[in-house]
MARBA-3410 file (N, C-alpha, C, O; in Angstrom, 1 decimal):
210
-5.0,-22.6,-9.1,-4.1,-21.6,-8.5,-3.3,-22.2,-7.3,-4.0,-22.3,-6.3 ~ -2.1,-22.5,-7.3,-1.5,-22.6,-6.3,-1.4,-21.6,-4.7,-1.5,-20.3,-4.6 ~ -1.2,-22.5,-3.6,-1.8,-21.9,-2.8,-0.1,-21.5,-1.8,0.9,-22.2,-1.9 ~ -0.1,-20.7,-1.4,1.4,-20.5,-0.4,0.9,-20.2,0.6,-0.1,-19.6,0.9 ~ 2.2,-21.1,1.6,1.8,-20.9,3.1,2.8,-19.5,3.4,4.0,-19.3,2.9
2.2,-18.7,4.2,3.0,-17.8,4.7,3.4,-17.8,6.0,2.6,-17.3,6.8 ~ 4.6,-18.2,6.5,4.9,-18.0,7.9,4.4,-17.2,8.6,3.7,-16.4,8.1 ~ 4.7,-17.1,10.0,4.0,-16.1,11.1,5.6,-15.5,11.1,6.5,-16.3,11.3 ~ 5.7,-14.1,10.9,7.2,-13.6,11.4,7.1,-13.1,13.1,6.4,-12.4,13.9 ~ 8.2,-14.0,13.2,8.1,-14.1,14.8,9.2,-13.1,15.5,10.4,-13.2,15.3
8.4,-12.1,16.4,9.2,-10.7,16.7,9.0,-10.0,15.5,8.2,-10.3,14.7 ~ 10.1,-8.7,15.5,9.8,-7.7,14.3,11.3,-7.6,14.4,12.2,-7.5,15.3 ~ 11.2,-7.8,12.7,13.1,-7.7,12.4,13.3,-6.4,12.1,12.6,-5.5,11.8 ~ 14.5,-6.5,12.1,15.4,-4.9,12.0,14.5,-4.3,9.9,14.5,-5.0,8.9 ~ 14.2,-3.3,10.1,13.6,-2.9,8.8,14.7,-3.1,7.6,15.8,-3.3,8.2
14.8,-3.2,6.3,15.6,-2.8,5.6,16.1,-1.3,5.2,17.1,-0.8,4.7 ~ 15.0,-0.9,5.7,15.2,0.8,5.0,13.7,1.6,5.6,12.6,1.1,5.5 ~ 13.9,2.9,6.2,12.9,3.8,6.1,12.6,5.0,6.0,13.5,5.5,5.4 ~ 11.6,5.9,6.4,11.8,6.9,5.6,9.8,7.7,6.1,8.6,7.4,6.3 ~ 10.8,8.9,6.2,9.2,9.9,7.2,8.7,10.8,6.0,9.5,11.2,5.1
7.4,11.1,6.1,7.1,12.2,5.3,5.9,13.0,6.3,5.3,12.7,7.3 ~ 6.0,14.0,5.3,4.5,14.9,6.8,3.6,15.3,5.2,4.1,15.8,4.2 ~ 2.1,14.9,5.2,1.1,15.5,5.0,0.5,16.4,5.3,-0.4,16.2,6.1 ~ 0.9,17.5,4.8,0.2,18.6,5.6,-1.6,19.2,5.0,-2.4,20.0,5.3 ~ -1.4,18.2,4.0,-3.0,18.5,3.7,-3.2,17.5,2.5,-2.3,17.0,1.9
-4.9,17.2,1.9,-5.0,15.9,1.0,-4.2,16.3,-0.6,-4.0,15.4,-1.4 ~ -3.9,17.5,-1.0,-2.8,18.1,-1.5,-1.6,17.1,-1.9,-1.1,16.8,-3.0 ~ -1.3,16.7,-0.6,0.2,16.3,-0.3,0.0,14.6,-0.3,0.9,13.8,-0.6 ~ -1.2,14.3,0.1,-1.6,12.8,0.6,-1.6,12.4,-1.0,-0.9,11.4,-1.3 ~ -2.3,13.1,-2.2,-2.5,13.0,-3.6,-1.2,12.8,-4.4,-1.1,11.8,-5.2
0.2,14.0,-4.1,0.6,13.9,-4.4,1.8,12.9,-3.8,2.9,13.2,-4.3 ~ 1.9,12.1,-2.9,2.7,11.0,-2.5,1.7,10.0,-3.3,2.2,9.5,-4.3 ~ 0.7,9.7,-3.1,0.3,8.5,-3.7,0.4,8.5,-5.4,0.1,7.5,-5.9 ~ 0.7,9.4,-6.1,0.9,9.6,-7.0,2.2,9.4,-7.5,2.5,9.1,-8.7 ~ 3.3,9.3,-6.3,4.6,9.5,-6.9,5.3,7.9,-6.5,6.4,7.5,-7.0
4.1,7.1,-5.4,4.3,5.9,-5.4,3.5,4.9,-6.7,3.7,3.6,-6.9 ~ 2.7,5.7,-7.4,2.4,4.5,-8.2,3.3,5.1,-9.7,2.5,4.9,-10.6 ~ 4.2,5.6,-10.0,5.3,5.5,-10.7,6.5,4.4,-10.8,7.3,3.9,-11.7 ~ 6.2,4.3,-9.1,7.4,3.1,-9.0,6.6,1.3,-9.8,5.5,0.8,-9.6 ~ 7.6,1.0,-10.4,7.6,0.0,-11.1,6.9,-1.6,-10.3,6.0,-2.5,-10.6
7.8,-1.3,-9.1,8.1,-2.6,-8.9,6.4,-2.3,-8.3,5.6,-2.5,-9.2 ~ 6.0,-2.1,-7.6,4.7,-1.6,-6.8,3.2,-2.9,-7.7,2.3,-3.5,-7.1 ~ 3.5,-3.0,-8.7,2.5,-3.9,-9.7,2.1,-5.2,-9.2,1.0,-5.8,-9.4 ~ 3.3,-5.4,-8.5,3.1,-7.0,-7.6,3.5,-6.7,-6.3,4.5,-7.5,-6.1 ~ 3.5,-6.2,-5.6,3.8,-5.9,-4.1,2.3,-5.7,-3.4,1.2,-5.4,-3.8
2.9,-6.1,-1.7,2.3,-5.9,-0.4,2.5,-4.8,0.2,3.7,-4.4,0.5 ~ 1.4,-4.1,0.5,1.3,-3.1,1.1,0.5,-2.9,2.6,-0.7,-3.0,2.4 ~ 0.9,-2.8,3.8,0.0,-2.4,4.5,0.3,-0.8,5.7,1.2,-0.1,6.2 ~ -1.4,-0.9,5.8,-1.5,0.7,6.2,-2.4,0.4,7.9,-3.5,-0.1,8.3 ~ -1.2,1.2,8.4,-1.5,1.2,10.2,-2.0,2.6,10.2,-1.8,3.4,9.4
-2.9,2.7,11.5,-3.4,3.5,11.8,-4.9,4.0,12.4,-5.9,3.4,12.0 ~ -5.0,4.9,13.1,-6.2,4.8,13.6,-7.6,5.1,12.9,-7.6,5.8,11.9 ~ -8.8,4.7,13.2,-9.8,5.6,12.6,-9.7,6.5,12.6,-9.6,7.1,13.6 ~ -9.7,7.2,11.0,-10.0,8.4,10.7,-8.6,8.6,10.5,-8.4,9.8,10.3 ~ -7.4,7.7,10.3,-6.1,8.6,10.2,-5.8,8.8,8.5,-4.7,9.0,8.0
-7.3,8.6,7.6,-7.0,8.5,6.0,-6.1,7.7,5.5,-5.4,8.0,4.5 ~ -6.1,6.1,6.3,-6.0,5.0,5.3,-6.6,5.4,3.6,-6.2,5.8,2.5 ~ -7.8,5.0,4.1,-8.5,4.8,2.8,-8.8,5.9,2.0,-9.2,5.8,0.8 ~ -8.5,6.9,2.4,-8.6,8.3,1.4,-7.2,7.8,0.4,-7.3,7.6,-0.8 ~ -5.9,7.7,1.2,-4.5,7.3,0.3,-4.7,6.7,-0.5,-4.4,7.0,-1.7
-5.6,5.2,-0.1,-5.8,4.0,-1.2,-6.7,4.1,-2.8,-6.8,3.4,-3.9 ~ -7.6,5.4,-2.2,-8.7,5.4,-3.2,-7.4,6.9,-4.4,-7.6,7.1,-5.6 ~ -6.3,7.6,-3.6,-5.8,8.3,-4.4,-4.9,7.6,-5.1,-4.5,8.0,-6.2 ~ -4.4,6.6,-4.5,-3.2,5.8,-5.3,-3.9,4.9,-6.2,-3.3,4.6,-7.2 ~ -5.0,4.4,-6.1,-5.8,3.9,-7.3,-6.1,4.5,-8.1,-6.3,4.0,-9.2
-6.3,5.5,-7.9,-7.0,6.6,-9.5,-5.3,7.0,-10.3,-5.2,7.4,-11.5 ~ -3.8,6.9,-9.2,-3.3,7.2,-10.1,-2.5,6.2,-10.9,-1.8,6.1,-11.9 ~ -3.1,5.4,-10.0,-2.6,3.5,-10.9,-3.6,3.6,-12.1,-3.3,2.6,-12.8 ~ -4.5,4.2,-12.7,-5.4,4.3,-13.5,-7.0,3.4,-13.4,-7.6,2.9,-14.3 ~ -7.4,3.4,-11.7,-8.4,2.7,-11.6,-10.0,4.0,-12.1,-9.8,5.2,-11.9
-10.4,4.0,-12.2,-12.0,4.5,-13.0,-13.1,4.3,-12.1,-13.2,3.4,-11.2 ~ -13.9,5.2,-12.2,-15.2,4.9,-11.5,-15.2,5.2,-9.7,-14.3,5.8,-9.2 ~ -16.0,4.8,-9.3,-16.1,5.0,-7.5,-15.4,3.7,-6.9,-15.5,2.5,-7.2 ~ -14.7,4.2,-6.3,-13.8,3.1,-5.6,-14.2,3.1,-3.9,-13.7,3.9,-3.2 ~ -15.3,2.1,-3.5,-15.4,1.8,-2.6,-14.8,1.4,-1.4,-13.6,1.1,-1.5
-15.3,1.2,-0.1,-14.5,0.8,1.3,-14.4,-0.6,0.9,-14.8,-0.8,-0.2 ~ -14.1,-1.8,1.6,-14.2,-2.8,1.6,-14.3,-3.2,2.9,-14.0,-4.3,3.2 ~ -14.6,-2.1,4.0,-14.8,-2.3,5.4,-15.7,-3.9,5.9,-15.4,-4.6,6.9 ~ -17.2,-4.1,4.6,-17.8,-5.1,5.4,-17.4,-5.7,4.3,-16.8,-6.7,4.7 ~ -17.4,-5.8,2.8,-16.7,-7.2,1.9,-15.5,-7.9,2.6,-15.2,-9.1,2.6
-14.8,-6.9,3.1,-13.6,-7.1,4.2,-12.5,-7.2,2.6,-11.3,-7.2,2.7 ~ -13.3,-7.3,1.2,-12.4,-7.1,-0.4,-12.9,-6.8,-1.1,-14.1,-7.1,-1.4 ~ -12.2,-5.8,-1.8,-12.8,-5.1,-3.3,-11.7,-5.1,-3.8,-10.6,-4.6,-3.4 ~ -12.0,-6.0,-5.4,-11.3,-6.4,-6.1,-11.2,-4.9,-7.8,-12.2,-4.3,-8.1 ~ -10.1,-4.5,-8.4,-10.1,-3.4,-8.9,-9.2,-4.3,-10.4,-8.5,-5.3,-10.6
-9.7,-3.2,-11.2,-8.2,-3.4,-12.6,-8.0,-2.2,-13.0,-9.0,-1.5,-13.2 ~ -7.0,-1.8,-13.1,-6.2,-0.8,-13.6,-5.7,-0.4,-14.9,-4.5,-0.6,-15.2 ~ -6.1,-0.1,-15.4,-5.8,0.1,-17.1,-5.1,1.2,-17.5,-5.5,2.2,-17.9 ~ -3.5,0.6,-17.3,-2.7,1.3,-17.8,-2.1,1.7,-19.2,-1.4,0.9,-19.8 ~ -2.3,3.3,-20.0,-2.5,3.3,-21.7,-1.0,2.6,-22.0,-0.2,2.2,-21.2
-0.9,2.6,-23.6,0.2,2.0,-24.0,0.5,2.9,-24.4,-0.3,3.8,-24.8 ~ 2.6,3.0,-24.2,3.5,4.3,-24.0,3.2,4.2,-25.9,2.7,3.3,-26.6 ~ 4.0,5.6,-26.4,4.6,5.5,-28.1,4.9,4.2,-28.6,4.4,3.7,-29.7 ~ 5.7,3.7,-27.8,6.8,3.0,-28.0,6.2,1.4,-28.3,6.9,0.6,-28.8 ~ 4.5,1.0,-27.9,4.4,-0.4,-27.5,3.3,0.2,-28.8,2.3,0.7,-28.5
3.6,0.0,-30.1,3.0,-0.4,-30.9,3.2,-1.4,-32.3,4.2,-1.6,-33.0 ~ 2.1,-1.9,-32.3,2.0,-3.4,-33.3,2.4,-2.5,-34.6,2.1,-1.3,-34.9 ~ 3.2,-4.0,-35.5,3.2,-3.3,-36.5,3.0,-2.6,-37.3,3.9,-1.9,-38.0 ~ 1.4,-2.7,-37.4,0.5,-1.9,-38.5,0.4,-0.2,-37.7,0.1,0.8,-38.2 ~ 0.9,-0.5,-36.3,1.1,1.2,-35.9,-0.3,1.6,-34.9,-0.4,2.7,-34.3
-1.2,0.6,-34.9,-2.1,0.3,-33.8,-1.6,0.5,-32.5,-0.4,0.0,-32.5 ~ -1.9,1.0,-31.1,-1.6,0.7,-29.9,-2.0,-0.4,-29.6,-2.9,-1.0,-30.2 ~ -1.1,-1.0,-28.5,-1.4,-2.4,-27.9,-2.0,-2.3,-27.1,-1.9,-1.3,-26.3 ~ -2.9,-3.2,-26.9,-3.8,-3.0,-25.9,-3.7,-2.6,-24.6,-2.8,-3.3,-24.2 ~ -4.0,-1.7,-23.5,-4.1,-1.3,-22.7,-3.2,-2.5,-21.3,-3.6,-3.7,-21.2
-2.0,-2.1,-20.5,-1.9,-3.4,-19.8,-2.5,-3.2,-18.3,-2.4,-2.1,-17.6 ~ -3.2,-4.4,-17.9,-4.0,-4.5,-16.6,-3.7,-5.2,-15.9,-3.4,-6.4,-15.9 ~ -3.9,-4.0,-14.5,-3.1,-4.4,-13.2,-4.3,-5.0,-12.0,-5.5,-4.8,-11.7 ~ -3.5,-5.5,-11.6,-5.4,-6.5,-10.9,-5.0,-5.8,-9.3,-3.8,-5.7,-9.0 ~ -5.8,-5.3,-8.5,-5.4,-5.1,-7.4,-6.6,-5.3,-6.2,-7.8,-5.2,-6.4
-6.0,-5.7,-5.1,-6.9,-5.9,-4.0,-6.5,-5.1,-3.1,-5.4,-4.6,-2.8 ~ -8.1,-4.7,-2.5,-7.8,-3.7,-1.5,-8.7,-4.5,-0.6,-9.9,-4.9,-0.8 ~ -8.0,-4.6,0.6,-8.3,-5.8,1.9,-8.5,-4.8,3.0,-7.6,-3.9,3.0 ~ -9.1,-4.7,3.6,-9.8,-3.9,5.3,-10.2,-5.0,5.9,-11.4,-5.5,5.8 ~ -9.1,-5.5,6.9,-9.8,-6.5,8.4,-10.0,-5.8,9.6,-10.0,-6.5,10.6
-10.3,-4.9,9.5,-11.1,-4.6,10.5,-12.3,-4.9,11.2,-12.7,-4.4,12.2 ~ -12.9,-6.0,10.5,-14.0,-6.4,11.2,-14.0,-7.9,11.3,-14.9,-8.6,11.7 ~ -12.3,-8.4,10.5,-12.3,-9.9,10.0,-11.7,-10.1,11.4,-10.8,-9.5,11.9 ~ -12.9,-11.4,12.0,-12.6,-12.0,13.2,-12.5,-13.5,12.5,-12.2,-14.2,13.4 ~ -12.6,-14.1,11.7,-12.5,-15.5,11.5,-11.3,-16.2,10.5,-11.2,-16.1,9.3
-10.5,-16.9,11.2,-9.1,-17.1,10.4,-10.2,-18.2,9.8,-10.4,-17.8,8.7 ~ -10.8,-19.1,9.9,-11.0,-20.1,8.6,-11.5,-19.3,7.8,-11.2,-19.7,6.7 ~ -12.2,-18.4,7.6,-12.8,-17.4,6.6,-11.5,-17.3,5.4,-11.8,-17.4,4.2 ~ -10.0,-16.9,5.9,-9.4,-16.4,5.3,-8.9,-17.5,4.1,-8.5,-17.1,3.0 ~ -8.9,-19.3,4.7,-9.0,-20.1,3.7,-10.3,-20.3,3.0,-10.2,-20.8,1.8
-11.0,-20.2,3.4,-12.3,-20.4,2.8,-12.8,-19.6,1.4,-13.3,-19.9,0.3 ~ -12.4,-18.1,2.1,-12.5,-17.0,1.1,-11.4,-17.2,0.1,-11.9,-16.9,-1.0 ~ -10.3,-17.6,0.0,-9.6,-17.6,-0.8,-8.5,-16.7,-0.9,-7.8,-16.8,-1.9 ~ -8.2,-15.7,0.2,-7.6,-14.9,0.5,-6.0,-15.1,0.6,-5.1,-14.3,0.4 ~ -5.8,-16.7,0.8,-4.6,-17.1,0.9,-3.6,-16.9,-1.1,-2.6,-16.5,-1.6
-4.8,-17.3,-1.4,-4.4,-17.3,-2.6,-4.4,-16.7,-3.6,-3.9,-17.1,-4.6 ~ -5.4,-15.2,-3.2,-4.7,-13.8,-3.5,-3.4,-13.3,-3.3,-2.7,-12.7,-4.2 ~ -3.1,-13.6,-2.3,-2.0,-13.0,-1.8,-1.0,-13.7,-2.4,0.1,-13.1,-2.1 ~ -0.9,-14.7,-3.2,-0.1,-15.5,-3.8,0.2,-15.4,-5.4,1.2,-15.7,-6.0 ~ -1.3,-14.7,-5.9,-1.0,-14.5,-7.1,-0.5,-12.9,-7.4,-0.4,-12.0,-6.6
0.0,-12.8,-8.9,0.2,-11.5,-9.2,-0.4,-10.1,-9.4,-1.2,-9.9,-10.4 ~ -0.2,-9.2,-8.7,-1.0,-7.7,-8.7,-0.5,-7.5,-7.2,0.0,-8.2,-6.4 ~ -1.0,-6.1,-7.0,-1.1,-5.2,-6.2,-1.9,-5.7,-4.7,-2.8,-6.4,-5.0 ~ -1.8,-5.6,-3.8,-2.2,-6.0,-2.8,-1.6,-4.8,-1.7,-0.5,-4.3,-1.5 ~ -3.4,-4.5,-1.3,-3.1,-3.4,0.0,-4.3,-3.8,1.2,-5.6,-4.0,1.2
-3.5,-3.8,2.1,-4.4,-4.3,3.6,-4.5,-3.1,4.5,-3.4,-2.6,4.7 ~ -6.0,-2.4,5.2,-6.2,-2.1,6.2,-6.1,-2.7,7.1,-6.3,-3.9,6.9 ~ -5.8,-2.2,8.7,-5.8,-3.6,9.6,-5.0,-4.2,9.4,-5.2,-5.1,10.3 ~ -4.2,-4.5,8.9,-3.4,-6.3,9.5,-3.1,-6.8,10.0,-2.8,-7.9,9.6 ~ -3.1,-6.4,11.5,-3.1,-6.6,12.4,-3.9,-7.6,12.7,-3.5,-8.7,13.1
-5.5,-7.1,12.6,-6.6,-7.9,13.0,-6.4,-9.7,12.1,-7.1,-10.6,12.6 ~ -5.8,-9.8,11.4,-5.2,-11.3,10.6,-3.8,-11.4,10.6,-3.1,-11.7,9.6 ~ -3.1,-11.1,12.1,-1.7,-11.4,12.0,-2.0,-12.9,12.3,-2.8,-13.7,12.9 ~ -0.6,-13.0,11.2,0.0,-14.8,11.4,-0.7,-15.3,9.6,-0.4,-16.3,9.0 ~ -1.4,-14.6,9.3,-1.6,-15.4,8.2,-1.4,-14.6,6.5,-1.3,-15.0,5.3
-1.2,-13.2,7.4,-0.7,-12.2,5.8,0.7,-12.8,5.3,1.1,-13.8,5.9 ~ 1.4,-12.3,4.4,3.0,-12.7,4.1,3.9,-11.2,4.3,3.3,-10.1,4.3 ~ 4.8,-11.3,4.4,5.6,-10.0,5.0,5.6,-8.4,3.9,5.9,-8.4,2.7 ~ 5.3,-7.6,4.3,5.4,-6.0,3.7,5.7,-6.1,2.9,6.3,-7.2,2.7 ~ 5.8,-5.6,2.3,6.7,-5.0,0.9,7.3,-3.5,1.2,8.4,-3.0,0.9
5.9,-2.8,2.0,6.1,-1.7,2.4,4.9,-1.8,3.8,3.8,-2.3,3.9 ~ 5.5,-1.1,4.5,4.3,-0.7,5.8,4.2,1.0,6.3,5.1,1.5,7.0 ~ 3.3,1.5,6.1,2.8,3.0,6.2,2.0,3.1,7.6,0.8,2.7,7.9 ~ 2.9,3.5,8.5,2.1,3.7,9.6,1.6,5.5,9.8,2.4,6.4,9.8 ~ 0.3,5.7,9.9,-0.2,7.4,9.8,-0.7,7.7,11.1,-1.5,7.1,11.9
0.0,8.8,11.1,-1.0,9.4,12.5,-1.7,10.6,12.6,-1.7,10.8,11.4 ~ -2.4,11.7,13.2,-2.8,12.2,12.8,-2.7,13.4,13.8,-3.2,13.2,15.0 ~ -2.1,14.6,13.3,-2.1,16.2,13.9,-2.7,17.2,13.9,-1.9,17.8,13.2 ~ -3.7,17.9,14.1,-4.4,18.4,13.6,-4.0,20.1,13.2,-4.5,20.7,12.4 ~ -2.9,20.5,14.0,-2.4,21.8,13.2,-1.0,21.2,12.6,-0.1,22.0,12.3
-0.6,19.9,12.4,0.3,19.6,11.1,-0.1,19.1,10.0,0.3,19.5,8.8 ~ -1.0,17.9,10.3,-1.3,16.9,9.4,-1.1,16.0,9.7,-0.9,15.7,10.9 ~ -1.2,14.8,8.3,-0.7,13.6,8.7,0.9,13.5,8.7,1.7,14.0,7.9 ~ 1.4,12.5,10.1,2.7,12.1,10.1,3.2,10.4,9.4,2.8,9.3,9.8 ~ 4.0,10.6,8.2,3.8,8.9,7.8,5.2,8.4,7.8,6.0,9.0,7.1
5.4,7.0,8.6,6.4,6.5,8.4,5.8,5.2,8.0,4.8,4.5,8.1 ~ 7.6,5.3,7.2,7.8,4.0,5.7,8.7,3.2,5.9,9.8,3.7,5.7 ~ 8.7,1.9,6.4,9.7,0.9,6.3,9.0,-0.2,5.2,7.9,-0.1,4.7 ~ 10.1,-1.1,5.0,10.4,-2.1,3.8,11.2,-3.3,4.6,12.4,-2.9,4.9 ~ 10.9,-4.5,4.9,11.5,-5.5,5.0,11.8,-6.7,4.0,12.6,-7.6,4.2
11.1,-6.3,2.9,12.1,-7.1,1.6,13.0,-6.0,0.6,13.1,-4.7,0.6 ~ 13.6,-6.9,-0.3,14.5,-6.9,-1.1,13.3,-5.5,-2.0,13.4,-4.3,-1.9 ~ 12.4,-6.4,-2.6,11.0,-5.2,-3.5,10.9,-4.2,-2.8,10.9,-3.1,-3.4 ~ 10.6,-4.3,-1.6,9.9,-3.1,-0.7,11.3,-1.6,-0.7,11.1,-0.4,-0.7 ~ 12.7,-2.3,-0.8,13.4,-1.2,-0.3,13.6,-0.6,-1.8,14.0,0.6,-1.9
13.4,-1.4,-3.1,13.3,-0.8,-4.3,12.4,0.9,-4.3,12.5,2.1,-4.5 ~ 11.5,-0.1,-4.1,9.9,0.9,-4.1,10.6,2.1,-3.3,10.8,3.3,-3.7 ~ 10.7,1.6,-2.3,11.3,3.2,-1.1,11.9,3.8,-1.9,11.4,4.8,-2.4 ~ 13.0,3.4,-2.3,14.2,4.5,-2.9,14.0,5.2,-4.0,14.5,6.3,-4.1 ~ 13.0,4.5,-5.0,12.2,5.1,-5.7,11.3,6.5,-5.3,11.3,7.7,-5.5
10.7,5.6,-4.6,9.7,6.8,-3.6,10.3,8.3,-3.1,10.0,9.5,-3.2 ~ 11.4,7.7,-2.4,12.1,8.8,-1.9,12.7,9.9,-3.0,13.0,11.1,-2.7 ~ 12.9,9.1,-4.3,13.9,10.4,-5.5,12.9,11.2,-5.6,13.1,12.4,-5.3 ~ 11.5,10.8,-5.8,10.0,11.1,-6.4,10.0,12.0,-5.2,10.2,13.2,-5.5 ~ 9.7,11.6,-4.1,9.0,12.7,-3.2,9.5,12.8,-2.3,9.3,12.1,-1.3
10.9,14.0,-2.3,11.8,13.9,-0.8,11.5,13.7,0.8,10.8,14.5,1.4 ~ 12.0,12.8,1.2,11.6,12.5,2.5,11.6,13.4,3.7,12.0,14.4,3.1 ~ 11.4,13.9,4.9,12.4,14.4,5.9,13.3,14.1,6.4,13.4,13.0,6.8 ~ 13.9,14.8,6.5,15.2,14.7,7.1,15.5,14.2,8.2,14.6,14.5,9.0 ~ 16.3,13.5,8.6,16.3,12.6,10.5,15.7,13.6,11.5,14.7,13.4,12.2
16.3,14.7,11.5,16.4,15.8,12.3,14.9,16.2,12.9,14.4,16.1,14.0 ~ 14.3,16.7,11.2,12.7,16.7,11.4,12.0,15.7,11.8,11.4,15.8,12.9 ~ 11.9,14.4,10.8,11.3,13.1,11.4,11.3,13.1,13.5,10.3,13.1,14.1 ~ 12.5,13.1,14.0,12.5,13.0,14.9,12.1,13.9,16.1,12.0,13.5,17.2 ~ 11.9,14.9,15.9,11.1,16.4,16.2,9.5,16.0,16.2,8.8,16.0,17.2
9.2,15.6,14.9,7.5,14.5,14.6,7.2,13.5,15.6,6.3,13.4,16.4 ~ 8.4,12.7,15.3,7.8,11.7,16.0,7.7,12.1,17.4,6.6,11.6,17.9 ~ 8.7,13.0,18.4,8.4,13.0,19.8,6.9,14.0,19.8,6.2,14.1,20.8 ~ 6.7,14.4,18.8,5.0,15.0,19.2,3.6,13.9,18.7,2.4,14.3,18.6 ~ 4.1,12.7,18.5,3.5,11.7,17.8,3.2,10.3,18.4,4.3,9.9,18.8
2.2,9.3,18.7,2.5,8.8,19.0,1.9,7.4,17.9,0.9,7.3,17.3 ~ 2.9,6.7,18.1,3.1,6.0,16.5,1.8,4.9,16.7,1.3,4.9,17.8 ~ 1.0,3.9,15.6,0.0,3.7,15.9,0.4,2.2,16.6,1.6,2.1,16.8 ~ -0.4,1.3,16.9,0.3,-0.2,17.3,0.4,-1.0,16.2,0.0,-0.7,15.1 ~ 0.8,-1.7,16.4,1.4,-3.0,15.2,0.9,-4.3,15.9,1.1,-5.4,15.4
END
């Protein structure tokens, strides 16, 4: 497996595109992560999720896996710092072999990464982590922070915070070309707020660090 180096992005560049939503209960958290794994491009993308303890990272991750079609208990990966998942998505009408058979089920490989407790950058070659992130499937990181300089750039970044008579507050930027796909997708799927509101949120919010 070939290995890619990822640059350190140095400063924080202007986003390509973003976009607020409010959770007002795990209702709402179910049905966004539901309406992001519709989007296509999402199968080979980077994802990461800012935020404090307890702001339901990992509640999202375990709901957008069951609607990627992952099975079974879907664990933290807090001390593996990875848990690796496949997705077994059915075959539409349409993908059937001649004899009229369905084709086999198609599977999506996905990693779910939590550095929160990763203090060791040679771990991250050692583990092989470089070259996850290189191959194809789904990739979603808690923490990234804690392994800046060695992840590769967003696709999407979900920063959450947490209100306790609103909910969760989530803002969505995209710094690639894929990432602002996914958004726009996202956004037909599950209408955003509006500047007006967003900005009302955010002054009662305070955003998490990066």
């Amino acid at each position: 497996m070939m290995s890619v180096v990822h640059p350190e992005i140095v400063g924080t560049p202007e986003p390509l595109g973003t976009a607020s939503w409010l959770w007002s209960d795990e209702n709402h958290t179910q049905k966004f992560a539901q309406a992001l794994a519709q989007q296509i491009e999402l199968r080979d993308a980077y994802i990461e999720l800012q935020g404090d303890l307890g702001a339901g990272k990992t509640t999202f991750v375990r709901h957008l896996l069951k609607a990627l079609g992952v099975e079974g208990r879907i664990k933290s990966p807090t001390y593996a710092v990875v848990e690796p998942h496949e997705a077994r998505r059915p075959s539409s009408p349409s993908q059937l072999q001649p004899s009229g058979v369905p084709m086999d089920p198609e599977i999506l490989n996905i990693w779910h990464f939590d550095f929160y407790r990763f203090n060791d950058p040679q771990e991250f070659e050692e583990a092989g982590f470089r070259d996850l992130f290189a191959s194809p499937g789904l990739k979603i990181a808690e923490w990234p922070e804690k392994a800046r300089g060695m992840l590769p750039v967003a696709d999407l970044k979900l920063a959450i915070t947490v209100n306790e008579q609103e909910g969760r507050f989530v803002i969505c930027e995209t710094h690639t070309r894929k990432g602002l796909s996914i958004l726009q997708g996202l956004r037909h799927s599950s209408p955003a707020l509006a500047s007006s509101q967003a900005a009302q949120l955010v002054a009662h919010h305070v955003a998490p660090k990066t």
